[in-house]
N, C-alpha and C positions, 0 to 999 in steps of 0.2 A: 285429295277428295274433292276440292273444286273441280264442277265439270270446264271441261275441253274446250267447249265453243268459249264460254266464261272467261276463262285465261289469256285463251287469243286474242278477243276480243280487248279487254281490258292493255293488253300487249301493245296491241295497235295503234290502240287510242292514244296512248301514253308517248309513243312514238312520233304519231302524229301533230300532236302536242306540242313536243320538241321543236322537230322539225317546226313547224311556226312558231314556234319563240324566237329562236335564231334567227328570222327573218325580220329584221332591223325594220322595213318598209311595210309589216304588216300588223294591224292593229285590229282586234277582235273584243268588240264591245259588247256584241248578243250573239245568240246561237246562228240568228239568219247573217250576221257577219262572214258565215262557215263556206257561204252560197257565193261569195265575191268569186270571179273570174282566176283572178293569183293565187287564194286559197286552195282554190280545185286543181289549179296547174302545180302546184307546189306537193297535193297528195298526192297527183296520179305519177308524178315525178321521183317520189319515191315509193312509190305501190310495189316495187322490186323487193326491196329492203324489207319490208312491212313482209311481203310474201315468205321472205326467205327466214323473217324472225319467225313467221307461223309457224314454218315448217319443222324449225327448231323445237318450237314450243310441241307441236304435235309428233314429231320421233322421238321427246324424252318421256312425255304423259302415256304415251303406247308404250312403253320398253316393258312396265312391270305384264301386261297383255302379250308381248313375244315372248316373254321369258316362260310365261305360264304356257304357252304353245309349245316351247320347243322342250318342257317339261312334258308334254303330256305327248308328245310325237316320240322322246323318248323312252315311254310306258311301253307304249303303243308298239314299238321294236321289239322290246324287251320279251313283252307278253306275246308278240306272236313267233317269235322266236321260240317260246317254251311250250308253246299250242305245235306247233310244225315238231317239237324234237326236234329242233337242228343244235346237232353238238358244238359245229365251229359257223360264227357267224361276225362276220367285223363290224356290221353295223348294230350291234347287239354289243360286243367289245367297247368301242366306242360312245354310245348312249352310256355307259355303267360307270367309264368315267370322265363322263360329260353331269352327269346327274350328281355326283360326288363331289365334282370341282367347285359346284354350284351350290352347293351344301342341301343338298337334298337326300334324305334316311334312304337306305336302301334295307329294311328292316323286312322282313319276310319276305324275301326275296325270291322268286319259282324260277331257279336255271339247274335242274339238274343235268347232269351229264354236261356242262358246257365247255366250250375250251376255251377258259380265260386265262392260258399260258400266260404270264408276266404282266396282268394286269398292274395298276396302280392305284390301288384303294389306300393308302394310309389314312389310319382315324375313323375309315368308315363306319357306319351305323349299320349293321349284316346280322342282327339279333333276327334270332327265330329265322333264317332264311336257309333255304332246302336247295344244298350244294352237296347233292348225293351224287357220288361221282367225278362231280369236275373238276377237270385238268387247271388247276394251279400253282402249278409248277414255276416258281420262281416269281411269286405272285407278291406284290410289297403288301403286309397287311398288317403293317406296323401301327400298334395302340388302335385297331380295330377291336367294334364289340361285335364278337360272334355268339356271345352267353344263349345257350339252348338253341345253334345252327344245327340242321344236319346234314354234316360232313362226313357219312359212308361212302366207305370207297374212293372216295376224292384222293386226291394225287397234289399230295403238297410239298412234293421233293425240292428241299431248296428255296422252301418261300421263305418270305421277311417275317415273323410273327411275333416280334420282340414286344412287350409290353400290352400282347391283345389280350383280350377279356374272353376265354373260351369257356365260363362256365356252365355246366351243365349241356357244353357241346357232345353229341355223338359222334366221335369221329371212327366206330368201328372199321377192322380194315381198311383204314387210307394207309396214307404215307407218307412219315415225317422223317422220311430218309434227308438228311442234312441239311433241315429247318432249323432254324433258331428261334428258339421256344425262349429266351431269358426274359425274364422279370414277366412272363404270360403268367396268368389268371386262369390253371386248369381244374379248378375245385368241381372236384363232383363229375367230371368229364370222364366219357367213354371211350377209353383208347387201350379195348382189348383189340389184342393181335394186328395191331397199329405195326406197322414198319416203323421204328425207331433209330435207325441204323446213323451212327454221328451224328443224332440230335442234339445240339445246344439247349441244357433243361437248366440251366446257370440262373437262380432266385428267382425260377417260375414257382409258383404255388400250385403246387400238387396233391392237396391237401384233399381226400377222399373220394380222388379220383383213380377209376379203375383199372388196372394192367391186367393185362394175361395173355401169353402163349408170342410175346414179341421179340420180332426180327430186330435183329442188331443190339439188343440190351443185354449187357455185360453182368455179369452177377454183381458186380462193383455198382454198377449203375443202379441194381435194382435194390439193393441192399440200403444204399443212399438215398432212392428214393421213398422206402418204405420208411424208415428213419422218419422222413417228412411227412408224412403222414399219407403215402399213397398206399390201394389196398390193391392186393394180385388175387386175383381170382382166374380159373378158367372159364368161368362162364361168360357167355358173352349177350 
C-alpha cells in the first residue's frame, strides 16, 4: 500500500547512504556536506545501480496491476467469444485456463456451444455456468464445482469428473459415454436421457437425482442405482 515514488525513493536514499559509508575518505557532518565535489561523483557513479534497484522496485509494485490486466484481457476473450458464437476458439481455450491456473472462479460462466475438447480445469469454480452444448470431451474436471451448471447437450465423453460437485446440474441429453463419475456429488441432477454408456458411477451420490430413457444403462446399473436413492422418471 506504500505508494511507488515513496518506496523508490526511500530505496535510493538508503543505497545512497551506503555507498558513502563505504567511503573511508568521506565525512558527512551536515546536509550541505551532500554538495562536496566526491559526494556527487561518488552518486552519479552509481546512478546505474540506483537505476536498476528502481526498476526492480517498480516491476514488483506493478505485477499485482499486470496481473489484474491480463485478468480482464482474459474476460474480455472469453465474453467476445460467446457474443460472436464462435464454437471453437483457442484464444478463448486458453484464457479459461490461464484464469484457473491463477485461481480465478469461473462461476457463471456464458460459453455455450464451445469446444473445450481436453480442457484442464481441475478444482475449478464452474457453478451456475451455461455449458449447453459444449464439446468436453476428455475434459479434466476433477473435484470441479459444477452444482446448478447447465450442461444440455454437452458432449462429455470421456471426461475426468471424479470427485466434482454436480449438484443440482442439468445435464439433459449430454453425454457421459465413458466418464468417470466416482465419488461425484450428483444429488438432484438432471440426467434424463443422458448417454451413460460405461460410465464410472463407483460412490458418486446419486441421491434424487433424475434418470430416464438412457443410452447404455444396464438394468443392473439402474437397479443399483435406484437402491441409492436415484429416481427414473421419463419426463424430462
Amino acid at each position: 500500500r506504500t505508494p511507488t515514488w515513496f518506496t523508490v525513493l526511500v530505496s535510493v536514499l538508503c543505497l545512497a547512504a551506503i555507498a558513502l559509508w563505504v567511503q573511508e575518505d568521506i565525512i558527512i557532518h551536515s546536509p550541505f556536506d551532500l554538495l562536496q565535489r566526491d559526494v556527487l561523483k561518488i552518486v552519479f557513479e552509481n546512478a546505474e545501480s540506483f537505476a536498476i534497484v528502481a526498476a526492480v522496485i517498480l516491476y514488483f509494485k506493478s505485477a499485482p496491476d499486470r496481473k489484474a490486466q491480463k485478468h480482464y484481457n482474459a474476460w474480455q476473450i472469453i465474453d467476445a467469444a460467446a457474443a460472436a458464437k464462435l464454437s471453437t476458439s483457442y484464444a478463448r481455450f486458453q484464457a479459461l485456463q490461464d484464469l484457473h491456473q491463477d485461481g480465478v472462479p469461473l462461476r457463471a460462466l456464458e460459453s455455450p456451444g464451445a469446444n473445450l475438447n481436453r480442457i484442464q480445469l481441475p478444482e475449478a469454480n464452474l457453478a451456475e455456468a451455461n455449458l449447453q452444448g459444449a464439446d468436453l470431451r476428455e475434459a479434466c474436471l476433477q473435484r470441479a464445482t459444477l452444482s446448478k451448471a447447465v450442461l444440455r447437450g454437452a458432449n462429455l465423453q470421456n471426461a475426468n469428473l471424479r470427485g466434482a460437485d454436480l449438484q443440482g446440474a442439468d445435464l439433459y441429453k449430454a453425454s457421459l459415454a465413458l466418464a468417470n463419475l466416482s465419488g461425484t456429488n450428483l444429488c438432484g441432477a438432471n440426467l434424463v436421457e443422458v448417454n451413460l454408456t460405461n460410465a464410472n458411477f463407483s460412490g458418486a451420490n446419486v441421491e434424487f437425482a433424475r434418470f430416464g430413457n438412457n443410452a447404455g444403462l444396464s438394468e443392473e446399473m439402474q437397479a443399483n442405482l435406484q437402491q441409492r436413492g436415484a429416481i427414473f422418471t421419463v419426463d424430462s
